[in-house]
N, C-alpha and C positions, 0 to 999 in steps of 0.2 A: 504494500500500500504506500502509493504516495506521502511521502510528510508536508510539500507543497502542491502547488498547481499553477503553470507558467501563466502569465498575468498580463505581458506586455513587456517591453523595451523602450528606453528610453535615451533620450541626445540631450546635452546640454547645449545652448545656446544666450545669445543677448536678445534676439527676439523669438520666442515660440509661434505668436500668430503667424508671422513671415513663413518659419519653418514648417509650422502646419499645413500651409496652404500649398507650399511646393511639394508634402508628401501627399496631399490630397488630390492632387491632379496626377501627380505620379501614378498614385497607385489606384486612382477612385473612388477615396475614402470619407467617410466621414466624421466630422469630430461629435464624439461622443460628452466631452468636458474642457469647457473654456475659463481661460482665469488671465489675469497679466502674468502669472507666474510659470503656468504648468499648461497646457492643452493635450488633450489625449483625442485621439482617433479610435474608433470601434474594431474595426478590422483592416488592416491586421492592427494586434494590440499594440501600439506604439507612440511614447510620449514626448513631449518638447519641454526641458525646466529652461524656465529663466535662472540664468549665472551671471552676475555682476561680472564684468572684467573677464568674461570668455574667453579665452585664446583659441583659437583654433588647431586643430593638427596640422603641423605641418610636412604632413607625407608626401614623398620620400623621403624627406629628410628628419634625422632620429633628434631633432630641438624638441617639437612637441610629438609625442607619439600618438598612430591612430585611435588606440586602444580598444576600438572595437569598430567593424564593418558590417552594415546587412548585405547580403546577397539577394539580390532579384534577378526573375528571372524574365524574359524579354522572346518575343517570336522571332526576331530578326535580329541579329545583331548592329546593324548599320542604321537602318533606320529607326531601332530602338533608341540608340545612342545619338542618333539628331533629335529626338521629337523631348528627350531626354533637356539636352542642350538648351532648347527653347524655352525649356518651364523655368533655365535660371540656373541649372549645374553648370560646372567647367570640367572640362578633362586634365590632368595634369599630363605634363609631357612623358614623364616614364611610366609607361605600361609594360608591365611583367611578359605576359602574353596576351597582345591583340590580337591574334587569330582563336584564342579561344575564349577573352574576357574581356573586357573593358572597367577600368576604374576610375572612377568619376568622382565627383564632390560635390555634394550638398550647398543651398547659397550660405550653410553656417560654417562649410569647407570639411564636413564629415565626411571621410570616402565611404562608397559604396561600389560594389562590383555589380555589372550585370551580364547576363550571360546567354546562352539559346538554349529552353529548357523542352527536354527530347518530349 
């Protein structure tokens, strides 16, 4: 028997709303719980804290580390990754493997990978 039950995930950020709204278009979501603080999304369980003085990761370079990435998954990889581009991520220039992944960044600079899910 379980001792918990997974609950959601969560990014820090300096603005939630912002962040919510580009994983809401991302992914189709919607917010289940709005605050200046904290905004959560229903499905998938995923939330935005407000962090005074944010820093971002600055992946690939090991100053701030990512510390954690979602995986999504995507029909195309190419046109997944423009239509991606236009809600407001950037790609950083080192990509591990572009032929089989794409690594992106959030507008709070979170990476995320996305990928062609069979």
């Amino acid at each position: 028997m379980a001792l918990a039950r997974y609950a959601g995930f969560s990014l820090d950020t300096d603005d939630p709303q912002a962040l919510a709204e580009f994983y809401c278009k991302l992914l189709d979501a919607e917010v289940s719980y709005t605050s200046e603080e904290f905004v959560y999304l229903k499905e998938p369980s995923l939330g935005f804290v407000k962090v005074d003085k944010h820093v971002p990761p600055t992946w690939p370079a090991p100053d701030v580390p990512k510390q954690a990435h979602l995986e999504l998954g995507v029909d195309d990889l190419e046109a997944g990754e423009a239509a991606i581009l236009e809600l407001g991520a950037t790609k950083p220039e080192h990509q591990p493997q572009p032929d089989r992944w794409r690594v992106l960044l959030d507008p709070a600079g979170h990476p995320f990978c996305i990928s062609v899910m069979s």
